[in-house]
C-alpha angles and dihedrals in degrees: 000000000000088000091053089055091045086057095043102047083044089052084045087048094053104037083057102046077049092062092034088058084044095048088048085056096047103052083039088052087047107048086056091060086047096049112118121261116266113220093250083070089042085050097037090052093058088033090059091048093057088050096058098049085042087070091237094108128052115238102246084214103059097009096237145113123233137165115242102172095177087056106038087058088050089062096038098043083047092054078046097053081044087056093055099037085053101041109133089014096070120099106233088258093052091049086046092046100049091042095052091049093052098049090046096056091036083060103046087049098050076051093049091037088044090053098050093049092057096248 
């Protein structure tokens, strides 16, 4: 009978260091869904809007693409508003980084405006 205890407290032993080790990877788990944002997910958020109204990028919603100039300078001039607020406070990758998103959708709307005005 002493045997039979001894199995079961061991069985009880194990079965709570196995939740303990669950439990640890949840709230780590949990803590990376809770980080705070970085500013390449601030950025890629109005970027991806641009796109969108830029026609690049399909809505989710309807599945199609569409232009929407007025829109797609709101994001842009917004990531550009970001750029000044943050300047100086900015590591050298997230500078680059800003810096690369917004000539590169500069570029592609100069492209969109200068279609729709026939040029």
């Amino acid at each position: 009978m002493d045997i039979r205890r001894k199995k079961v407290d061991e069985d009880w032993k194990t079965q709570i260091d196995k939740e303990k080790v669950k439990e640890e990877k949840e709230i780590q788990d949990a803590e990376h869904v809770n980080a705070a944002p970085a500013l390449q997910h601030i950025v890629s958020i109005f970027a991806t809007q641009a796109l969108l109204n830029l026609g690049e990028m399909a809505n989710p919603l309807t599945g199609q693409a569409g232009v929407d100039l007025v829109n797609a300078k709101f994001s842009i001039d917004t990531m550009e508003f970001l750029k000044e607020k943050t300047k100086g406070n900015l590591s050298g990758d997230e500078e680059k980084y800003l810096d690369t998103v917004l000539s590169e959708l500069k570029m592609l709307y100069v492209r969109h405006a200068g279609t729709m005005s026939g040029v």
